[in-house]
C-alpha positions as CSV (number, residue, x, y, z in Angstrom):
1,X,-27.3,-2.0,-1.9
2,X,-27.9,-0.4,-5.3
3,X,-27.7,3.0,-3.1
4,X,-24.5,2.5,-1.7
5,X,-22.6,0.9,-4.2
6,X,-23.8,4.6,-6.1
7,X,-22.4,6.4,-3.0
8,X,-19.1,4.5,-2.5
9,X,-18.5,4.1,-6.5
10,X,-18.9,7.5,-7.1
11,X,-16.5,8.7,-4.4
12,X,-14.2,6.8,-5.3
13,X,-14.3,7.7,-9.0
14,X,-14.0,11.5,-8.2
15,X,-11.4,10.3,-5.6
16,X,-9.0,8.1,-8.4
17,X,-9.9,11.1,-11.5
18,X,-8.4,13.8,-8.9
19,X,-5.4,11.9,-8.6
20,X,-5.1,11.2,-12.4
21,X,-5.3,14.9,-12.7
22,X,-3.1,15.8,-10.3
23,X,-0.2,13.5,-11.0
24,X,-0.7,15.5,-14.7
25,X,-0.5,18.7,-13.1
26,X,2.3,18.0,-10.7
27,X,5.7,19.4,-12.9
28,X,8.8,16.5,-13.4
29,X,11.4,18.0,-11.1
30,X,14.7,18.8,-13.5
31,X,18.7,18.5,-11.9
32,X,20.1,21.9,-12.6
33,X,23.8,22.5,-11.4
34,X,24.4,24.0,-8.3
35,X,27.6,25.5,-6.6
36,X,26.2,23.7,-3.3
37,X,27.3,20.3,-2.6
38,X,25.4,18.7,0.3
39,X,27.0,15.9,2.2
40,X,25.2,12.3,2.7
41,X,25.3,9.2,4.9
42,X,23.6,6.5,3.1
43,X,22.2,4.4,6.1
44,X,21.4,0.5,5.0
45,X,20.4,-1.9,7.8
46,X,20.0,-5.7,6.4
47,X,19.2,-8.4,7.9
48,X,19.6,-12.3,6.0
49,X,19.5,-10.2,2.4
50,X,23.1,-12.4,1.2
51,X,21.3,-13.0,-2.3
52,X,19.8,-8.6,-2.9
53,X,23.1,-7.3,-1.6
54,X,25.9,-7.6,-4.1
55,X,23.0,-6.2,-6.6
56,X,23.0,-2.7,-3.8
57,X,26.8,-2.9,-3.8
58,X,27.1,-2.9,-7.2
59,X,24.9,0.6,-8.0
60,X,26.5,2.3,-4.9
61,X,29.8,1.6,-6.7
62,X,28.8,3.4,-9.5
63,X,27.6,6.5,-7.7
64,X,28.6,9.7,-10.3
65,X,29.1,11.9,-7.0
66,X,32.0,13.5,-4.9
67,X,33.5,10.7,-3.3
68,X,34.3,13.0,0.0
69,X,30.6,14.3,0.0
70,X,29.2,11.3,0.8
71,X,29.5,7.5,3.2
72,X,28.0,4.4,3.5
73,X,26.8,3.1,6.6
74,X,25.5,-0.7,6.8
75,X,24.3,-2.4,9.7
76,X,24.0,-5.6,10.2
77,X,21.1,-7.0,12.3
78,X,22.0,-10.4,13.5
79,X,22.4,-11.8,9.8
80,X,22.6,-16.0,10.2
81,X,23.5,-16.4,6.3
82,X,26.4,-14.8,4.3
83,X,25.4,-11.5,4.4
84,X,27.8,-9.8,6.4
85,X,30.9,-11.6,5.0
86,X,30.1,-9.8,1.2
87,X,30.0,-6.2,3.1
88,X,33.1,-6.8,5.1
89,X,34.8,-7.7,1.9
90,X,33.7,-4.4,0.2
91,X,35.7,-1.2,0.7
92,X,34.9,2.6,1.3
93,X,31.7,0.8,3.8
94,X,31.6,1.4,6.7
95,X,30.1,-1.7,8.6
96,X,28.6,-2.1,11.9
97,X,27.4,-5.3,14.0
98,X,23.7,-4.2,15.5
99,X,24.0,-4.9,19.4
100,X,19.9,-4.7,19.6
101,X,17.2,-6.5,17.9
102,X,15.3,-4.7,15.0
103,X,14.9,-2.7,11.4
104,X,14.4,0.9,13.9
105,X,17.7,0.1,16.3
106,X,20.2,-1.3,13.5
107,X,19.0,2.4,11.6
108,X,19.0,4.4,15.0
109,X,22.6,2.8,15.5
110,X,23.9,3.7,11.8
111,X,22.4,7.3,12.3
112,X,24.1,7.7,15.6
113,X,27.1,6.9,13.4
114,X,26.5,9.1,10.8
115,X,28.7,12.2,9.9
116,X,27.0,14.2,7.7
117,X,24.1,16.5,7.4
118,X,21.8,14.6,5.0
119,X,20.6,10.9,6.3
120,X,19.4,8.7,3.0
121,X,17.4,5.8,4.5
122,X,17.8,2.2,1.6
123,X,17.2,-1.2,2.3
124,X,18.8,-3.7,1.1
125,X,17.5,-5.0,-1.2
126,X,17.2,-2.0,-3.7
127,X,19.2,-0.7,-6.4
128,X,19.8,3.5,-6.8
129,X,20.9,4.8,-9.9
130,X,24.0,6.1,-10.5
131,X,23.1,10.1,-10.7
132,X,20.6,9.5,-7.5
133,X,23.0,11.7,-5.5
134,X,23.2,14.9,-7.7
135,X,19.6,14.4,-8.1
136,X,18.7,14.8,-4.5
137,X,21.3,17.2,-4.1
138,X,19.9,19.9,-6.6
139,X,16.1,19.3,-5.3
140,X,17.8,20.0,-1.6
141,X,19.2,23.4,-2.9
142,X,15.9,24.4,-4.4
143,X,13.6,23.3,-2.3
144,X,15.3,23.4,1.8
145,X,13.0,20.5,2.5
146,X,13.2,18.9,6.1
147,X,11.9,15.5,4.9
148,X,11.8,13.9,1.1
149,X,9.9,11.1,0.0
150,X,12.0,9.3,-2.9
151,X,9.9,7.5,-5.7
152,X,10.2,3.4,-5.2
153,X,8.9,0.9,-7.8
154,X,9.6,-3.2,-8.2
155,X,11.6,-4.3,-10.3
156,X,10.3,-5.7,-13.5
157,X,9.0,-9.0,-13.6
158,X,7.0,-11.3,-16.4
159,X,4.7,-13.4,-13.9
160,X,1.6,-12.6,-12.5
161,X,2.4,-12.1,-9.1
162,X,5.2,-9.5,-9.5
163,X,2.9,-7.4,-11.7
164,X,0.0,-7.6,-9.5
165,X,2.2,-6.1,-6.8
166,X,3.4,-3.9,-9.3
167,X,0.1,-2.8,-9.8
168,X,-0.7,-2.3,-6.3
169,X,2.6,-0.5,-5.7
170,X,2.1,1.8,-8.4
171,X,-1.3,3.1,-6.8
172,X,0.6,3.4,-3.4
173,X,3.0,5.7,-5.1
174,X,0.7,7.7,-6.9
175,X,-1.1,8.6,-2.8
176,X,2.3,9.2,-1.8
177,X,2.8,11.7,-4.3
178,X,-0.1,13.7,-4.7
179,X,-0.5,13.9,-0.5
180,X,2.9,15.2,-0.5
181,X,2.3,17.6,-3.0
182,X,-0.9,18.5,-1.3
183,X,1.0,19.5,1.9
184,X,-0.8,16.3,3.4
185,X,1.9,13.5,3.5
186,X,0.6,10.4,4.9
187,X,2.4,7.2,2.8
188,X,6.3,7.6,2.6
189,X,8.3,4.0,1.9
190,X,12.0,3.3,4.5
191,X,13.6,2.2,0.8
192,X,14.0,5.6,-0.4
193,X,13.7,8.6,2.3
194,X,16.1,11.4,3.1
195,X,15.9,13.7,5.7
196,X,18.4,15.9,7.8
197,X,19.9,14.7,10.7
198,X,19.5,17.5,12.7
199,X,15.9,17.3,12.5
200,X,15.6,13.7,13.0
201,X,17.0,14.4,16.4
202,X,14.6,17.3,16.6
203,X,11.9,14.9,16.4
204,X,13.4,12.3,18.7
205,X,14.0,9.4,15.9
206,X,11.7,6.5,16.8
207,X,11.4,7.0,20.1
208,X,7.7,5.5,21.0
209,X,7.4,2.7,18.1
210,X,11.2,0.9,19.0
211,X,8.9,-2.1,19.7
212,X,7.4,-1.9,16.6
213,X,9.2,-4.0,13.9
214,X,7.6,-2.1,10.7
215,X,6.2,2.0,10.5
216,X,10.1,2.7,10.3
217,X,9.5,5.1,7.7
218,X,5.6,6.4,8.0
219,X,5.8,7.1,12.2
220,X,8.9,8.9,11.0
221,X,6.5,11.0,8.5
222,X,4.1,11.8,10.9
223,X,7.1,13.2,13.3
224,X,8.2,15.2,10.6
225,X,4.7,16.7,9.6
226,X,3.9,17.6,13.1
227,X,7.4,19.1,13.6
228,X,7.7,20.8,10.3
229,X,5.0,21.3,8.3
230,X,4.7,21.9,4.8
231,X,8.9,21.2,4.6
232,X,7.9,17.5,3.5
233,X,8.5,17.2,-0.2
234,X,8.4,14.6,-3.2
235,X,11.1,14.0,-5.3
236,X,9.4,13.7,-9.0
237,X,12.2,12.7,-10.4
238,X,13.5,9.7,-12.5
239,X,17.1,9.5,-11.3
240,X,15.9,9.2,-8.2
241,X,13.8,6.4,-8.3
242,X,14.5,3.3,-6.3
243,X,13.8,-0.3,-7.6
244,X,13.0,-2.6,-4.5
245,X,12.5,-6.3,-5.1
246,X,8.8,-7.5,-4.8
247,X,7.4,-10.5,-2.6
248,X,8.3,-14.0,-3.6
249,X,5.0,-15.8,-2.7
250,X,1.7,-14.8,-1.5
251,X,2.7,-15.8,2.0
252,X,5.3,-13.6,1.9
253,X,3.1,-10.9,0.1
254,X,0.1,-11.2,2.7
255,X,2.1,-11.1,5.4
256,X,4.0,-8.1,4.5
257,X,0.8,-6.3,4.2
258,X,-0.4,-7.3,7.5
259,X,3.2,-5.9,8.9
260,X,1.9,-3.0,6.6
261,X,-1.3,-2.8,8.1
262,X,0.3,-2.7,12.0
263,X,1.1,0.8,11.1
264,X,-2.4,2.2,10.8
265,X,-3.6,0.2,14.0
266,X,-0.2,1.8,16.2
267,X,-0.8,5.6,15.6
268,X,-1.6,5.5,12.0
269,X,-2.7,9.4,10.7
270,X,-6.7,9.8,10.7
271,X,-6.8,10.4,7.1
272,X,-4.9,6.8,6.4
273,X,-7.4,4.9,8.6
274,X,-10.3,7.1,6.6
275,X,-8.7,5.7,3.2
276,X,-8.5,2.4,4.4
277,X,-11.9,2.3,5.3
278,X,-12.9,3.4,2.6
279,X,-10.9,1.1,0.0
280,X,-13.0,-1.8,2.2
281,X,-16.0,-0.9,2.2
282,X,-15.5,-0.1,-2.3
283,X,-14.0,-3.8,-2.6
284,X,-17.0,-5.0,-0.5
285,X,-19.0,-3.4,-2.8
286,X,-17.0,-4.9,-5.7
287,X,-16.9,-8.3,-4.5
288,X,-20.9,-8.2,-4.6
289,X,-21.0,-6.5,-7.6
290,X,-19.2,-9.3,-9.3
291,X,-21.3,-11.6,-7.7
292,X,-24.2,-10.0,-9.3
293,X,-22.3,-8.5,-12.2
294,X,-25.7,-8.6,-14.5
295,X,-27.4,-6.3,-12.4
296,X,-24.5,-4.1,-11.3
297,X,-21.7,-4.4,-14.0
298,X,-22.1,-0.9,-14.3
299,X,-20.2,-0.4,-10.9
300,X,-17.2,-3.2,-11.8
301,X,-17.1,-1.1,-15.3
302,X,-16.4,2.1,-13.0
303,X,-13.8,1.1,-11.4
304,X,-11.9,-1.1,-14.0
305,X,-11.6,1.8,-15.9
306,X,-10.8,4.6,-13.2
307,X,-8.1,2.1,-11.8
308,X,-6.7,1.8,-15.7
309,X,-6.5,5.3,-16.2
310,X,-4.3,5.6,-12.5
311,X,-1.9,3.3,-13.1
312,X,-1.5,4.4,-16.6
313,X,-0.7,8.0,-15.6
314,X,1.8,7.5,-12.4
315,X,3.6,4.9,-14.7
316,X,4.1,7.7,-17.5
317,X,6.5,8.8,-14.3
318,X,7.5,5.3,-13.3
319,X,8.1,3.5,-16.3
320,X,7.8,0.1,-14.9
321,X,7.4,-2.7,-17.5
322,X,3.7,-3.5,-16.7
323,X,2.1,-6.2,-18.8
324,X,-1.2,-5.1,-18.7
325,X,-2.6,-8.8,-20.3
326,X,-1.9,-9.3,-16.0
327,X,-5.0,-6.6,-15.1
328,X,-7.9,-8.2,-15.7
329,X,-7.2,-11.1,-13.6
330,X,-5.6,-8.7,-10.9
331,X,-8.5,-6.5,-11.1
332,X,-11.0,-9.6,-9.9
333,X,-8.3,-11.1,-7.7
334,X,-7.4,-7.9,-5.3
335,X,-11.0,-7.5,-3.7
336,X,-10.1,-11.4,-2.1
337,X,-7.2,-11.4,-1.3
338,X,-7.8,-7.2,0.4
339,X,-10.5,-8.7,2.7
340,X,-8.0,-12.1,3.3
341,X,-5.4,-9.2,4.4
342,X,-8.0,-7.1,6.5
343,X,-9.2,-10.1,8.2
344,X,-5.6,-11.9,9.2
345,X,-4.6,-8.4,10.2
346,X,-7.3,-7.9,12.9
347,X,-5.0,-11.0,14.8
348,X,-1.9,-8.5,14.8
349,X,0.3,-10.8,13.9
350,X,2.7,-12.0,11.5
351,X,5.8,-13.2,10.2
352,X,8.9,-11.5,9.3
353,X,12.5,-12.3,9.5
354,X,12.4,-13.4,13.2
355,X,11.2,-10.2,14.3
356,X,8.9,-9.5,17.0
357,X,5.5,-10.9,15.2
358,X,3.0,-8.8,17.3
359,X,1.8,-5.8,15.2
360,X,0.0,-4.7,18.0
361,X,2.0,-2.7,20.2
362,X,1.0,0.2,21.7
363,X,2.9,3.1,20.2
364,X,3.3,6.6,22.8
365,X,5.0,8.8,20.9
């Protein structure tokens, strides 16, 4: 044991020091003016969200952009609460009933809608801040990317369960952005993606993982970086970073990552399922380190302080209000309740807004 826990500890230390590095490396992408003005559909599907929504109405109001360079689109997916009463009352949206079932159709059906060149993909319950728009617009004329990944963070909360998923979220983010900046994307999030329309077409949308009630956004990734690789780009950028709102309970947070989990098992990019195997077998080692932490606190010292020093440095990008008193007790819960995930996951299903619960559908695309 002594000889793997040296193996898998020291990988992953080389692994978590080469993202801190990286992230340090990677340059803060700046808004500079630019005579090009690039036109947007902002495509929200939502589904039962009566309580997040007038919070999304409110930033899209106060959008600092060219009011004829850019729409809203919101679809409603068979809402049974309030929900699409406090769009219909709003103006300058335009709002559409979802005939199918599901987070892919009510997005296909709002694309299918859409005018404009640029698609910006936003759930529901997020919030954008008001100089988003010119933000993604000046990375657009710099970069001619085919596919960005937007930054997402939780918003701030003073309880342990927000800022363990906080903590969690953060290390997500920092893999999103450094494979993204590597060429390798593998991780993108549905609350904050952009990509053109044209080339969502190209790729044939989600045709092959309809069935699929989650993986709206990473089987759309992997479309992209088959299709056009090396034109897939992250957006480090402040004004364009996207609060979402964090589980409520650890029902709701376990099950989201086993929904989560269903996109590695349906056509999930070799280098995911290598990273997820390896982040098991590390908090197997963990967990028996702890359980022996006389002879092997050497190993929980490892990567308590490798994990610090990550979420430290993508949060110097983030700025989330992290109370780090939370760590500690995060750092000893997350090996249980990973394996608890890993283990409920291997049933394939789960709950989640009366969708489809099987996670386990076979994906052809």
């Amino acid at each position: 044991m002594t000889i793997f826990l040296i193996l898998t500890g020291g990988f992953y230390a080389i692994w978590i020091i080469s993202l801190v590095i990286y992230q340090w490396q990677l340059a803060f992408f700046e808004t500079k003016k630019t005579k090009q003005v690039f036109k947007f559909s902002i495509v929200i599907p939502f589904k039962n969200e009566a309580k997040n929504l007038p919070r999304l109405i409110n930033s899209l109001q106060k959008t600092d952009y060219p009011a004829d360079a850019f729409e809203i689109i919101m679809i409603d997916d068979h809402s049974d609460d309030n929900s699409y009463k406090i769009v219909e009352n709003q103006q300058n949206i335009l709002l559409i009933k979802n005939k199918k079932s599901g987070k892919k159709q009510a997005l296909k059906t709002g694309i299918a809608k859409a005018q404009y060149e640029w698609i910006i993909s936003i759930d529901a319950d997020c919030e954008l801040l008001p100089d988003y728009l010119h933000a993604v617009n000046s990375f657009i004329a710099q970069h001619q990317p085919e596919m960005i990944l937007g930054p997402v963070r939780y918003f701030d909360t003073d309880n342990f369960l927000g800022q363990f998923q906080q903590f969690e979220f953060l290390c997500l983010q920092a893999l999103t952005m450094v494979s993204a900046g590597l060429k390798k994307p593998f991780l993108a999030n549905g609350a904050n993606l952009i990509f053109r329309k044209q080339s969502f077409e190209a790729v044939r949308g989600y045709e092959g993982n309809l069935d699929i009630a989650s993986g709206d956004d990473v089987f759309l990734l992997q479309k992209f970086a088959r299709k056009f690789p090396g034109k897939i780009h992250f957006i480090k950028s402040r004004s364009a970073i996207v609060k979402t709102q964090s589980a409520s309970n650890w029902n709701e947070l376990i099950q989201q990552k086993i929904r989560w989990a269903g996109k590695s098992k349906n056509g999930g990019q070799t280098r995911s399922k290598i990273l997820g195997i390896l982040m098991m077998l590390v908090h197997i080692g963990l967990l028996y380190a702890m359980f022996n932490y006389q002879r092997f606190y050497w190993f929980i010292a490892v990567k308590f302080i490798v994990d610090a020093l990550c979420l430290y440095q993508t949060n110097r990008f983030y700025r989330a209000s992290l109370l780090w008193r939370y760590y500690p007790l995060s750092f000893v819960v997350y090996p249980f309740y990973l394996v608890i995930v890993f283990v409920l996951a291997l049933r394939g299903s789960y709950r989640w807004k009366n969708y489809p619960s099987k996670s386990s559908s076979k994906s052809s695309f």
